[in-house]
MARBA-3410 file (N, C-alpha, C, O; in Angstrom, 1 decimal):
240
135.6,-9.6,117.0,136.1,-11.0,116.7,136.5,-11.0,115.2,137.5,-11.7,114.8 ~ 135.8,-10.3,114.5,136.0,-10.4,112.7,137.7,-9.6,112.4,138.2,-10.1,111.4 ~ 138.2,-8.9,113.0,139.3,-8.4,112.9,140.2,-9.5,113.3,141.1,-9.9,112.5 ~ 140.0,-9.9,114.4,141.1,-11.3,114.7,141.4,-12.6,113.8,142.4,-13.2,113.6 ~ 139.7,-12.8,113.5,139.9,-13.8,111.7,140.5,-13.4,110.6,141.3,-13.9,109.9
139.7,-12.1,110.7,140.8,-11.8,109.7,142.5,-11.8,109.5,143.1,-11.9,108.4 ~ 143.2,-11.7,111.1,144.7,-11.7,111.0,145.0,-13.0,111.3,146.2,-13.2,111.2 ~ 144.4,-14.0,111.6,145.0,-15.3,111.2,144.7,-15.7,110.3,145.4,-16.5,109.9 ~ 143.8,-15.6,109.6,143.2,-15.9,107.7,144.5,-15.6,107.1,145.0,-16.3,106.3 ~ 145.1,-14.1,107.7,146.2,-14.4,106.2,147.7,-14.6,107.2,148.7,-14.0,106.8
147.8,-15.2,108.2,148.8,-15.7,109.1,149.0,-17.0,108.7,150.2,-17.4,108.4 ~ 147.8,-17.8,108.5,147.6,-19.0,107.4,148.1,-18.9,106.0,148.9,-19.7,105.6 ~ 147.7,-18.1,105.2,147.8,-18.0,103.9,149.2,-17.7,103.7,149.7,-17.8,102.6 ~ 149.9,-17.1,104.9,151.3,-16.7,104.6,152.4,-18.0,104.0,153.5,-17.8,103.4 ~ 151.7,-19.3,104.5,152.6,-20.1,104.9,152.3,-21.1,103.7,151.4,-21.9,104.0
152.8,-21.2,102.6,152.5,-21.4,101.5,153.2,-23.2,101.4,152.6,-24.0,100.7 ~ 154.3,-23.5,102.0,154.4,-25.1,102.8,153.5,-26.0,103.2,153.1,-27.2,103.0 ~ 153.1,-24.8,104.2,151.7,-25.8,104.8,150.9,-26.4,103.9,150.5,-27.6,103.8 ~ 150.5,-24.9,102.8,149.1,-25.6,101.9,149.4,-26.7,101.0,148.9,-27.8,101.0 ~ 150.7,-26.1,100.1,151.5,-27.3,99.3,151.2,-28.6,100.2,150.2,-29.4,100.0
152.3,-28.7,101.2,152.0,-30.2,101.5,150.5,-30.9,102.1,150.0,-32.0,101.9 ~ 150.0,-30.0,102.8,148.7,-30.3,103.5,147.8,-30.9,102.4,147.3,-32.0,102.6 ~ 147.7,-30.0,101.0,147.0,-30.6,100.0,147.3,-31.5,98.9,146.5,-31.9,98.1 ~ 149.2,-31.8,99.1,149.4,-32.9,97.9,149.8,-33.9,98.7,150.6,-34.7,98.2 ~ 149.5,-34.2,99.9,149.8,-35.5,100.9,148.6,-36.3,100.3,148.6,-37.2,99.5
147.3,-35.6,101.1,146.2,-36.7,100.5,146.1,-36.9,99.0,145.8,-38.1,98.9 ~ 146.3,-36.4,97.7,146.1,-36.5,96.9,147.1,-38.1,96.5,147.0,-39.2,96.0 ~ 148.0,-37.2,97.1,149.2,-38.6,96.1,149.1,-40.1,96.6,149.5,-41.1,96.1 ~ 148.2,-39.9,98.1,147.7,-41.3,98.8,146.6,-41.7,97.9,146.6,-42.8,97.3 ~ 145.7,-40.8,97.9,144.4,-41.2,97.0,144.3,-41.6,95.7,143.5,-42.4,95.1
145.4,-41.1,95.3,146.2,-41.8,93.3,146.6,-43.3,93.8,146.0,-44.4,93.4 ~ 147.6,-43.1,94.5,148.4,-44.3,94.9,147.7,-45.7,95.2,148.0,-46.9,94.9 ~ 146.6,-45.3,96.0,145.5,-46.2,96.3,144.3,-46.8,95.6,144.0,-48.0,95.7 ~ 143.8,-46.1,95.1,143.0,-46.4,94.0,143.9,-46.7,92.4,143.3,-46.9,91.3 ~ 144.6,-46.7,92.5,145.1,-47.0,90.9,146.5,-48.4,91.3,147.4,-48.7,90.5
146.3,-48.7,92.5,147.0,-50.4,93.0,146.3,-51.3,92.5,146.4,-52.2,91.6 ~ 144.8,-50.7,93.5,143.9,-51.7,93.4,142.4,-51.2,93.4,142.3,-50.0,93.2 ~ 141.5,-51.8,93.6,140.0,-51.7,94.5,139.4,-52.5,94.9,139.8,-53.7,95.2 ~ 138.0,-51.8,94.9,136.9,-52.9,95.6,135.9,-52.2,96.8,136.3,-51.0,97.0 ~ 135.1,-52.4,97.5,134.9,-51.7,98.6,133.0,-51.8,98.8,132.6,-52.3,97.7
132.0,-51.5,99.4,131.2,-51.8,99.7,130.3,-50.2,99.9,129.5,-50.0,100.7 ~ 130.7,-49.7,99.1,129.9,-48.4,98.8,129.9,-47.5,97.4,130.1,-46.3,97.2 ~ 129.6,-48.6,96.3,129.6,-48.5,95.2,131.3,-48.4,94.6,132.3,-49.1,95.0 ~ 131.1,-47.3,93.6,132.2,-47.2,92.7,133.3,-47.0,93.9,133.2,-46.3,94.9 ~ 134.6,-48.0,93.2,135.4,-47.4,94.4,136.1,-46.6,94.7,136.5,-46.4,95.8
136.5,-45.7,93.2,137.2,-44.5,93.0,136.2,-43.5,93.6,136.8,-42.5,94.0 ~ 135.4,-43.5,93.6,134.6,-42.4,94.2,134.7,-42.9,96.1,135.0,-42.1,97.0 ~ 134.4,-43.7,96.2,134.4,-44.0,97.9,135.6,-43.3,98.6,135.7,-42.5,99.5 ~ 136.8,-44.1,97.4,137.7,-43.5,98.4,138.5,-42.2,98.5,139.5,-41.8,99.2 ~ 137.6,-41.8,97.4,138.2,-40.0,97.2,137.7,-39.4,98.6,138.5,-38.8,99.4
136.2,-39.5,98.8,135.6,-39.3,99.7,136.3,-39.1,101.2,136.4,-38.0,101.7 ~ 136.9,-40.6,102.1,137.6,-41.1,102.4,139.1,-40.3,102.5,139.3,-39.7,103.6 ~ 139.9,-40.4,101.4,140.8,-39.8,101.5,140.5,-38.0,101.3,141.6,-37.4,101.3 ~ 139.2,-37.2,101.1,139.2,-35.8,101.2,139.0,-35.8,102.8,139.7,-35.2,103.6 ~ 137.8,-36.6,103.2,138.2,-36.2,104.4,139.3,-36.6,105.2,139.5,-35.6,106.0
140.1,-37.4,105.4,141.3,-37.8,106.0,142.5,-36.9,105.6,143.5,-37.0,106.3 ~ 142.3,-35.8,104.3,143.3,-34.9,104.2,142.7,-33.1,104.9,143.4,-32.1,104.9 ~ 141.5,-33.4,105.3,140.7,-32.7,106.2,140.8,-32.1,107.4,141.0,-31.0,107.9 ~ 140.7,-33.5,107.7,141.4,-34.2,109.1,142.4,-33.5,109.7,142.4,-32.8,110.7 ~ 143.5,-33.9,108.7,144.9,-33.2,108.9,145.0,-31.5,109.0,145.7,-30.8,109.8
144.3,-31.2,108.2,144.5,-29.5,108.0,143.6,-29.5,109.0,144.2,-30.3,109.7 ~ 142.6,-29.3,109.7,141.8,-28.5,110.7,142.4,-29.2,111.8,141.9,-28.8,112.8 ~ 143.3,-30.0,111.9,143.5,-30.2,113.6,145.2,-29.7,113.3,146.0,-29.8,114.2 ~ 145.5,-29.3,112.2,146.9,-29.1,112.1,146.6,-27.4,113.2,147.7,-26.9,113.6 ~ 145.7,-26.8,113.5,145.9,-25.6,113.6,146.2,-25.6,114.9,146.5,-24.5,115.4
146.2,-26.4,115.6,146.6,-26.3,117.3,147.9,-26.6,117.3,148.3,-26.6,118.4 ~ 148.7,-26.9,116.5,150.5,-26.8,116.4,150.8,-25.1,116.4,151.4,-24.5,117.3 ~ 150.1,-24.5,115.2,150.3,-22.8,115.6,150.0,-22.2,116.6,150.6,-21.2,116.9 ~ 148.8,-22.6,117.5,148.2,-22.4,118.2,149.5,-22.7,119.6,149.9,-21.8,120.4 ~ 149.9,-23.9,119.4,151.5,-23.8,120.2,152.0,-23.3,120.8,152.2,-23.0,121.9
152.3,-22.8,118.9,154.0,-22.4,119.3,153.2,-20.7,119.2,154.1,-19.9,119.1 ~ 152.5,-20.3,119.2,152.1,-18.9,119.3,152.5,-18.9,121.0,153.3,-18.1,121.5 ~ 151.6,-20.0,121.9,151.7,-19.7,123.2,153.2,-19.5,123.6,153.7,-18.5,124.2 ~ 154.0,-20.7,123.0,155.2,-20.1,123.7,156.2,-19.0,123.1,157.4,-18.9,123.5 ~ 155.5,-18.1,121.8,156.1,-17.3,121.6,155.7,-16.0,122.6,156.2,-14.9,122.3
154.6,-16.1,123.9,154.0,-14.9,123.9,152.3,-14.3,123.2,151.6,-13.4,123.7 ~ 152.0,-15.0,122.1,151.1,-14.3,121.3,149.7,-14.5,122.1,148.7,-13.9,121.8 ~ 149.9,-15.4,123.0,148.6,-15.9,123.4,148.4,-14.4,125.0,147.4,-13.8,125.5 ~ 149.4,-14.4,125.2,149.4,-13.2,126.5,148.9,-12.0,125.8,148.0,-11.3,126.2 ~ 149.5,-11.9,124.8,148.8,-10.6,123.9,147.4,-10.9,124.0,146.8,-10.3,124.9
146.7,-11.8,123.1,145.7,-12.0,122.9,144.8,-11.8,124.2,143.7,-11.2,124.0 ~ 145.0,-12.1,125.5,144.2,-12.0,126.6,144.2,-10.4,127.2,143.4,-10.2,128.2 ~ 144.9,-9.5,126.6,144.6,-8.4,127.1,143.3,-7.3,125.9,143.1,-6.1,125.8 ~ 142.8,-8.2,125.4,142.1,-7.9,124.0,140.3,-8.0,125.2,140.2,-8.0,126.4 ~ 139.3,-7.9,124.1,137.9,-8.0,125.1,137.9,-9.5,124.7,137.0,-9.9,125.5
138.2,-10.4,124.1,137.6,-11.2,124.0,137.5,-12.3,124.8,138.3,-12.6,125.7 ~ 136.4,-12.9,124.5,136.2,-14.0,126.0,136.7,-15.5,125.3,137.2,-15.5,124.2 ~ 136.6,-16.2,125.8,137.3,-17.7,125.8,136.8,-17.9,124.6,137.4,-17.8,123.6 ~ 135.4,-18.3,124.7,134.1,-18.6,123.5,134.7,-18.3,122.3,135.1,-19.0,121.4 ~ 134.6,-16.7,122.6,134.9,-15.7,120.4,136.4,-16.2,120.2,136.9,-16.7,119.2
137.3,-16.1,121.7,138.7,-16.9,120.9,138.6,-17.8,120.1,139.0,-17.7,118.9 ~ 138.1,-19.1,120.7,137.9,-20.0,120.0,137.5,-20.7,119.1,137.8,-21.8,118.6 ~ 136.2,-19.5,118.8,135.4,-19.5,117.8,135.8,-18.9,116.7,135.3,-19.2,115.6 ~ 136.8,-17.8,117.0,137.5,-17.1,115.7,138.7,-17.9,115.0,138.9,-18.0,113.8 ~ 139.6,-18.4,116.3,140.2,-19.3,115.8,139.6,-20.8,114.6,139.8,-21.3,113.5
138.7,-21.0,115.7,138.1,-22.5,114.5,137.8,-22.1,113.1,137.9,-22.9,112.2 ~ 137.2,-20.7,112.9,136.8,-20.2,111.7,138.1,-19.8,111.2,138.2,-20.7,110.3 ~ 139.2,-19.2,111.1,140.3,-18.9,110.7,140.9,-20.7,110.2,141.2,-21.1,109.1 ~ 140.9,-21.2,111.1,141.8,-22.3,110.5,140.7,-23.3,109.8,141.3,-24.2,109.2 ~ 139.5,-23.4,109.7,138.9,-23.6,108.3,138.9,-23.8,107.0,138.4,-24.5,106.2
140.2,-22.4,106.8,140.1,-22.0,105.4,141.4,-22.6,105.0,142.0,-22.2,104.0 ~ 142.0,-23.9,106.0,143.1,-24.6,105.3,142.3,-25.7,104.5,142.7,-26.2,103.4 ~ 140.9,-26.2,105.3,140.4,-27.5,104.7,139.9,-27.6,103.4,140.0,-28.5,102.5 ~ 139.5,-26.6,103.4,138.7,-26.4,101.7,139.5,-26.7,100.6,139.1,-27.5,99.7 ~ 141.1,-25.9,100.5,142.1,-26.4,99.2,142.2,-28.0,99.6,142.5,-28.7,98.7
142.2,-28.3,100.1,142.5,-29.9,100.7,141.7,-30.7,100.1,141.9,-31.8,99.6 ~ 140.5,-30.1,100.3,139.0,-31.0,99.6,138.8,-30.8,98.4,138.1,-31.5,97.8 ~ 139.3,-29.9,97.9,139.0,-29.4,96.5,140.3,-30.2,95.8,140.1,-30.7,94.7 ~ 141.1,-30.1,96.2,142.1,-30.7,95.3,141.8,-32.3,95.4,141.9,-32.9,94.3 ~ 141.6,-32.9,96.2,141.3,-34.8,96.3,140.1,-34.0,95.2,140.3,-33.5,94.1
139.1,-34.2,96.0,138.2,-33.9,94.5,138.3,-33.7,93.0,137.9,-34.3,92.1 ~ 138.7,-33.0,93.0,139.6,-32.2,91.6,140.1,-33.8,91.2,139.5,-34.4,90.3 ~ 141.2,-34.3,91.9,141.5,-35.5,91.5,140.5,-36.1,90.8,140.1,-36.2,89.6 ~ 140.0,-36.5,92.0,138.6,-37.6,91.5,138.4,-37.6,90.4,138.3,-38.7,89.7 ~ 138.2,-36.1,89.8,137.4,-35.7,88.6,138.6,-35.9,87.3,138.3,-36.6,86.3
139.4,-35.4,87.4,139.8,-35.4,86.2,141.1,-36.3,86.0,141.9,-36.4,85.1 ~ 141.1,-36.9,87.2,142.2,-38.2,86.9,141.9,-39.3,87.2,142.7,-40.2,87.0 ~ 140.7,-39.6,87.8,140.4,-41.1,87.9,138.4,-41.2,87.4,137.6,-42.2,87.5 ~ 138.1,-39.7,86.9,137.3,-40.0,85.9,135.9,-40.3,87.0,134.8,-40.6,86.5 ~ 136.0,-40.2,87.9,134.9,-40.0,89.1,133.6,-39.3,88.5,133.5,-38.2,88.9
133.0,-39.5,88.0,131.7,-38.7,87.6,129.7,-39.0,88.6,129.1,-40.0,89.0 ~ 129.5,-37.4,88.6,128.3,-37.4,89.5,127.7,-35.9,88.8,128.0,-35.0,88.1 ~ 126.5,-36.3,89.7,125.9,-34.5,89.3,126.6,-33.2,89.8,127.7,-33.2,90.3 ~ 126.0,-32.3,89.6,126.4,-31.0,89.9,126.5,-30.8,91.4,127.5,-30.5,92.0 ~ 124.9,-31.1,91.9,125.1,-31.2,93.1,125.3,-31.5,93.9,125.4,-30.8,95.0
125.7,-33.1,93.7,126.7,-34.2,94.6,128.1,-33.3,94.5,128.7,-33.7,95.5 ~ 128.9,-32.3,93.8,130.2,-31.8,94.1,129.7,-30.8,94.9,130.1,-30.7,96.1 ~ 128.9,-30.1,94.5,128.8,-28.6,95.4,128.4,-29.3,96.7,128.8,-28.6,97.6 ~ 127.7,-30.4,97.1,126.9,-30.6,98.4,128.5,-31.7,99.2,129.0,-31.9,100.3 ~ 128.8,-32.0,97.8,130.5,-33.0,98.9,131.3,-31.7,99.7,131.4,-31.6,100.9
131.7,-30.8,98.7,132.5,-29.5,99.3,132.4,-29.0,100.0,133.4,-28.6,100.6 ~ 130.8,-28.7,100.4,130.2,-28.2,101.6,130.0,-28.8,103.2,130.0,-28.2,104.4 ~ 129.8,-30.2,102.6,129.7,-30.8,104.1,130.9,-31.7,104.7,131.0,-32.4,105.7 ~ 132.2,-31.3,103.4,133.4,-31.6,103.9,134.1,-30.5,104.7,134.9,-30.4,105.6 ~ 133.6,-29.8,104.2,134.9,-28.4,104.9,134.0,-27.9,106.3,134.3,-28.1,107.4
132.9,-27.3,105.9,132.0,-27.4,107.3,132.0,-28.6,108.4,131.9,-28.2,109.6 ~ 132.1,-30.2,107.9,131.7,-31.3,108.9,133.4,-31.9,109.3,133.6,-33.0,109.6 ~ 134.4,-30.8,109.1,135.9,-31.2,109.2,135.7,-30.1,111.0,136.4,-30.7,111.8 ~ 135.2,-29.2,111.4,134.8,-28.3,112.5,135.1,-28.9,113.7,135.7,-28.2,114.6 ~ 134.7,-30.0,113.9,135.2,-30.8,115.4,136.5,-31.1,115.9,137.1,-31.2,116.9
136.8,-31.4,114.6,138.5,-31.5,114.3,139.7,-30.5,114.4,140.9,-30.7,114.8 ~ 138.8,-29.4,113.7,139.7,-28.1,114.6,139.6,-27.7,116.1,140.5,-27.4,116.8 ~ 138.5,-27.9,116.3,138.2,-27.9,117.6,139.3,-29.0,118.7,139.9,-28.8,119.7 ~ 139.1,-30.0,117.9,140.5,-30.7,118.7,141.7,-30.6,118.7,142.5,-30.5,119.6 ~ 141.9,-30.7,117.2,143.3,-29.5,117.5,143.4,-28.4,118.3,144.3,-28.3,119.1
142.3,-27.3,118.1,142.8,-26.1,119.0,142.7,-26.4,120.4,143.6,-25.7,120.9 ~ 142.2,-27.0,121.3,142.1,-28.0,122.4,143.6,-28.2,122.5,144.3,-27.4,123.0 ~ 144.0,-29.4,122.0,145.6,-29.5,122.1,146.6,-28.5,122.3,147.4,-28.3,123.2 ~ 146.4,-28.0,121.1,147.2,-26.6,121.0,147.4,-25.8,122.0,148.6,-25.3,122.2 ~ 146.3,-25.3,122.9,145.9,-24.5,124.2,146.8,-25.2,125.1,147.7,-24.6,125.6
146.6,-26.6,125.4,146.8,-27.3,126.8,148.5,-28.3,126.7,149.0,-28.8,127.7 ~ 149.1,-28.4,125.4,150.2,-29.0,125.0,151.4,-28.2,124.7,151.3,-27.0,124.6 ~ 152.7,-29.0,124.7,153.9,-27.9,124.0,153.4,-28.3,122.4,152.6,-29.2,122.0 ~ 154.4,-27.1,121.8,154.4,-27.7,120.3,154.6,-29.2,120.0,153.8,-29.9,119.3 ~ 155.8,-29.6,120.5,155.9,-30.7,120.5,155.1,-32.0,120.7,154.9,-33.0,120.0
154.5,-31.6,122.0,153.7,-32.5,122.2,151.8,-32.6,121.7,151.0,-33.5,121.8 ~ 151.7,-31.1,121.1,150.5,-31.1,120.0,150.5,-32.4,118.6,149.9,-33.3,118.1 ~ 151.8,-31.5,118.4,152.6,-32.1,117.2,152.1,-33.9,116.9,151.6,-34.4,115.9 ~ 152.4,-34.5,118.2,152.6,-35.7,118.1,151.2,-36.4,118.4,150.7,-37.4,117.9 ~ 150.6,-35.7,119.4,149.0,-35.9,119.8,148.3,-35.8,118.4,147.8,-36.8,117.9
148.3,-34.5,117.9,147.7,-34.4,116.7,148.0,-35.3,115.7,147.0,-35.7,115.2 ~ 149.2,-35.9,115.0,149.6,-37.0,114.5,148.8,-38.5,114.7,148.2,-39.1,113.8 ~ 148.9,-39.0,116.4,148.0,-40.2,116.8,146.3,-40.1,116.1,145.6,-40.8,115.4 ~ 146.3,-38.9,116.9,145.0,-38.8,116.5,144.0,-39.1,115.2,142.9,-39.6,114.9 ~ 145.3,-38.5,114.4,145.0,-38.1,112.6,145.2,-39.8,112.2,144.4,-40.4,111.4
145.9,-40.2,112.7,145.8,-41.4,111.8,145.2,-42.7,112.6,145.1,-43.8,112.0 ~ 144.7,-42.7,114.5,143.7,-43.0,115.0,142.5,-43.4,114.1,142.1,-44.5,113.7 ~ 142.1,-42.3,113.9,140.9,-41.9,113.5,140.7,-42.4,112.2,139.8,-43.2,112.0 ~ 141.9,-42.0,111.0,141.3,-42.4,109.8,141.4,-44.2,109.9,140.6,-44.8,109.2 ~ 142.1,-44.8,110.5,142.0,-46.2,110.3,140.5,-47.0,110.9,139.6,-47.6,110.3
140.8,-46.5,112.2,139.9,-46.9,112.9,138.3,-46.5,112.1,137.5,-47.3,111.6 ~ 138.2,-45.4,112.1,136.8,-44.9,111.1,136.8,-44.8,110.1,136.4,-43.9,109.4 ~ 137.8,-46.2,109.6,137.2,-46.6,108.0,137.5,-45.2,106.4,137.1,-45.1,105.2 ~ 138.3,-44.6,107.0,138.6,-43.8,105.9,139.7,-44.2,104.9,139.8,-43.7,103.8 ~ 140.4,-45.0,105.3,141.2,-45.7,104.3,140.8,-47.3,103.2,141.3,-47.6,102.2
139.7,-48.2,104.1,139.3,-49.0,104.0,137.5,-49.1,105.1,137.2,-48.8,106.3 ~ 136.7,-49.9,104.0,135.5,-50.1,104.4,135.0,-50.3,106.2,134.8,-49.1,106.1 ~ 134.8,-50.5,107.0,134.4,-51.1,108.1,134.1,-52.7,108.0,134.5,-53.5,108.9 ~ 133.6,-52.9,107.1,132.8,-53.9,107.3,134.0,-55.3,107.1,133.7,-56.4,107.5 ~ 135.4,-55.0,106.4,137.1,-55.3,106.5,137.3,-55.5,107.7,138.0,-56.5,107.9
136.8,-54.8,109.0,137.2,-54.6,110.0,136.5,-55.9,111.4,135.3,-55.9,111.5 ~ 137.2,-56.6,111.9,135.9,-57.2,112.9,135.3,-56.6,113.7,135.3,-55.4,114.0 ~ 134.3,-57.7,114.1,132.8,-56.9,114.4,133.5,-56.2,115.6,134.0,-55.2,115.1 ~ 133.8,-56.3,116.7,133.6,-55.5,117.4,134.4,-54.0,117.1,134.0,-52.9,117.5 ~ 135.8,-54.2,116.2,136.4,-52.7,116.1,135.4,-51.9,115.3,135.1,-50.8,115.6
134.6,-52.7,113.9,133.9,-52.1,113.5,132.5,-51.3,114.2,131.9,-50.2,114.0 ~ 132.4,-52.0,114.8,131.1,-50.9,115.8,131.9,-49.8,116.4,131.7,-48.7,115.9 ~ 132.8,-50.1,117.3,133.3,-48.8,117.7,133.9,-47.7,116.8,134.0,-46.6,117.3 ~ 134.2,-47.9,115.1,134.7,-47.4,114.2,133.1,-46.5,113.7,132.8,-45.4,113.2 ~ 132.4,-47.4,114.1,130.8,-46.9,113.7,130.3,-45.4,114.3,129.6,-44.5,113.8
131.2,-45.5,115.9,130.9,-44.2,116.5,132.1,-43.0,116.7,132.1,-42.0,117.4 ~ 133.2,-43.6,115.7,133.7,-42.4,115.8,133.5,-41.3,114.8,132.9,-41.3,113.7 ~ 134.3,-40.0,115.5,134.2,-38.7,114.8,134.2,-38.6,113.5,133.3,-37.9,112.9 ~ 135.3,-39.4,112.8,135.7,-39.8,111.6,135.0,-40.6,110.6,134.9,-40.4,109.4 ~ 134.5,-41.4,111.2,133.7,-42.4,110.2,132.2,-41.8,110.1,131.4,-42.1,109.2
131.9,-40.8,111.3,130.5,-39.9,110.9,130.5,-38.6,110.0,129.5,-38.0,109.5 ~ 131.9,-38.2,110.0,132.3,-37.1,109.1,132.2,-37.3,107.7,131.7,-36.5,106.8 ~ 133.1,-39.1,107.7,132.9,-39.6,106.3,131.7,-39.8,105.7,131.6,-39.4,104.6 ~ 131.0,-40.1,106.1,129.8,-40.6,106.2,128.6,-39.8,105.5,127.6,-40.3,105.0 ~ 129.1,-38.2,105.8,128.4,-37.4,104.9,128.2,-37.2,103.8,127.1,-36.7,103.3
129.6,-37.5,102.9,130.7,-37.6,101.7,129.9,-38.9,101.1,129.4,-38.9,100.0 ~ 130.0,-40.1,102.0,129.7,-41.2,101.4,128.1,-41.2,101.1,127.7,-41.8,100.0 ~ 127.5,-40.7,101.7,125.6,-40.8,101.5,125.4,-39.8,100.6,124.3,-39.8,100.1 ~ 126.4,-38.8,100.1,126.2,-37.6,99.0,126.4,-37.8,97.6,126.0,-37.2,96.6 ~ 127.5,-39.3,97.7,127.6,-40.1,96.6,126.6,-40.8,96.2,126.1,-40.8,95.1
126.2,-41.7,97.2,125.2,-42.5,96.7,123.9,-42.0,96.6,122.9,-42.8,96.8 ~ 123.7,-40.7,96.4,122.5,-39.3,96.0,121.1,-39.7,97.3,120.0,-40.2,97.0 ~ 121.6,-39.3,98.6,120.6,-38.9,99.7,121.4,-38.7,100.9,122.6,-38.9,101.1 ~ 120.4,-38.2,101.5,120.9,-37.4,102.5,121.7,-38.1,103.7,121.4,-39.3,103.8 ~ 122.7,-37.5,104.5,123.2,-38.6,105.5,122.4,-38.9,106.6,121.5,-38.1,107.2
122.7,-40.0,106.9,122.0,-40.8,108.0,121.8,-39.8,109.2,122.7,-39.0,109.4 ~ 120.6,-39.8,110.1,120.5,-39.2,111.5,121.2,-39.4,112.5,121.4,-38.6,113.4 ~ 121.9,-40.9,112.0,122.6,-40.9,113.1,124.5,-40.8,113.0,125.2,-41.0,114.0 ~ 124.9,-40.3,111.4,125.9,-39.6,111.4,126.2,-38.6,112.2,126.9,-38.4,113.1 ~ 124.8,-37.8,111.4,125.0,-36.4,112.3,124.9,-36.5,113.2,125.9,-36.0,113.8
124.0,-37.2,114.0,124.0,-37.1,115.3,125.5,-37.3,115.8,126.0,-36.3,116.1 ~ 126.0,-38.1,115.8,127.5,-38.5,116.2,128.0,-37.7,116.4,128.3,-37.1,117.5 ~ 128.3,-37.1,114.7,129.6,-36.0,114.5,129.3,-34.7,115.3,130.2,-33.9,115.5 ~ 127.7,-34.4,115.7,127.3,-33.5,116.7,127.6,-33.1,118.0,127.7,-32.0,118.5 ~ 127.6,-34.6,118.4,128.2,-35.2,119.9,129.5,-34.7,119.8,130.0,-34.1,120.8
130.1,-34.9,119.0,132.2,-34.7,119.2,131.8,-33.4,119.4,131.8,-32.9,120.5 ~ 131.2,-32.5,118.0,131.3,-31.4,118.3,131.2,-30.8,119.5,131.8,-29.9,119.8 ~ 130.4,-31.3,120.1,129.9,-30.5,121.5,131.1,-30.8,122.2,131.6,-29.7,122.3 ~ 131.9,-31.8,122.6,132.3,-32.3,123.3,133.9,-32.0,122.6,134.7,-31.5,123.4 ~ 134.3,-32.1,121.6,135.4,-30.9,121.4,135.3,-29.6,121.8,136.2,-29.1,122.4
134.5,-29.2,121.5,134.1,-27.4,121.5,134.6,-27.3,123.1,135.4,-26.5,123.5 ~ 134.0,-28.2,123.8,134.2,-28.2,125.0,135.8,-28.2,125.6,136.4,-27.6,126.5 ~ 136.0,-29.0,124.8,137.7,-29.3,125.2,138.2,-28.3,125.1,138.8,-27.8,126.0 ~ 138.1,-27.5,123.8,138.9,-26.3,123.4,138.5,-25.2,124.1,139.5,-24.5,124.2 ~ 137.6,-24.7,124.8,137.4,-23.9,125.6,138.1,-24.2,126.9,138.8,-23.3,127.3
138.1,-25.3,127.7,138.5,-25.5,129.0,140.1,-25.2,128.7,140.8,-24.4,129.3 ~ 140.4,-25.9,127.7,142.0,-25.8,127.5,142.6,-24.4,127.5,143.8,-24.3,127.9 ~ 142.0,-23.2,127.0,141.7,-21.6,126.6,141.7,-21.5,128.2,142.6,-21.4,129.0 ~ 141.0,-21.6,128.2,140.9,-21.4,130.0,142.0,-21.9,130.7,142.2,-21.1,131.5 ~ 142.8,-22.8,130.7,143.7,-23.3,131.4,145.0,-23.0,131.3,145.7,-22.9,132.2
145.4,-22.7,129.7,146.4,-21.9,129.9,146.4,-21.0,130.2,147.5,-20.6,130.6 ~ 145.2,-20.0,130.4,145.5,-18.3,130.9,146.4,-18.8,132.1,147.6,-18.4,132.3 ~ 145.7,-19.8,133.0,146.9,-20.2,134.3,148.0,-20.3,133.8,148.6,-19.7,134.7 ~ 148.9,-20.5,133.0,150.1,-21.1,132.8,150.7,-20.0,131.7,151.4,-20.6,130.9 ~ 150.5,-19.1,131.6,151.3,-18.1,131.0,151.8,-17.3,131.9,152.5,-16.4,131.4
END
């Protein structure tokens, strides 16, 4: 399986568009937004919504990887790939780990913002512990994308992955608080993937650990993506 990360690690890295826009999309939202206006219900607001906007530029890069995932199928690459030992599982798990390594410049650069253009300041370990549980707790997301990717045309990844991306950030409060929201969207904004993702970013700011029942949440998708992305693996072998 380490050989196969390794050739989409730099199948990714080839594509130097992607990273450009993937990582100056969120940034220039996150300037644009916080320097209109503020306010918000989780302290400083330039820090909330860096948070917020790393993970929602997250978002995008780890579920962007089931568009390649696509258009590989309809080039053929996916028939290749099945005459290999690997089982559905390491596919998918190699995949999720490969497309990973789009999230991190993503988070690093909103952050980076934070820090040196809107003056965002925290400890040492609030950055190394945001970095970590942004690019690691972005995982379910790829999982949904590669899910799509398996079972969609490009086209229609393309556009699923889109709903989804910005589904999610409105509804789970990554652009604006919850509590903005009425009661009932706000509960359900409470249990999605997104607002438990954020969630880890937001509790790392305000210096303790995230809630049990973040994790728990963002646990649940995982299972329950992982899942998707495997059946989908499985479903196209039929349809090649």
């Amino acid at each position: 399986m380490f050989p196969y990360i390794a050739l989409e690690i730099r199948r990714t890295l080839r594509d130097p568009a992607f990273l450009i826009f993937g990582t100056g999309m969120p940034v220039m939202m996150y300037l644009l937004l916080t320097n209109l206006g503020g306010g918000g219900t989780y302290g400083d607001w330039k820090a909330a919504s860096m948070v917020g906007m790393a993970a929602y530029g997250a978002l995008g890069s780890s579920m962007s990887v089931g568009t390649g995932i696509a258009s590989d199928k309809s080039l053929g690459w996916l028939r290749q790939l099945r005459i290999t030992p690997l089982t559905p599982g390491r596919a998918v798990a190699g995949r999720a780990i490969s497309g990973s390594v789009t999230v991190l410049p993503t988070v690093l650069t909103v952050l980076l913002a934070g820090a040196l253009v809107n003056g965002v300041r925290m400890a040492l370990w609030q950055w190394g512990a945001l970095v970590l549980l942004l690019w690691i707790g972005a995982l379910p997301f790829t999982l949904l994308g590669i899910g799509n990717g398996y079972r969609l045309t490009p086209q229609g990844t393309g556009v699923v992955n889109v709903a989804c991306l910005m589904g999610f950030a409105i509804v789970g409060g990554l652009w604006f608080p919850l509590d903005m929201f009425p009661g009932w969207l706000a509960a359900v904004g409470g249990v999605t993937p997104a607002h438990g993702f954020a969630d880890l970013g937001w509790a790392t700011i305000a210096g303790h650990a995230p809630a049990a029942g973040s994790v728990g949440v963002l646990g649940a998708w995982l299972l329950l993506f992982g899942g998707y992305a495997v059946l989908s693996y499985r479903r196209s072998a039929r349809t090649l």
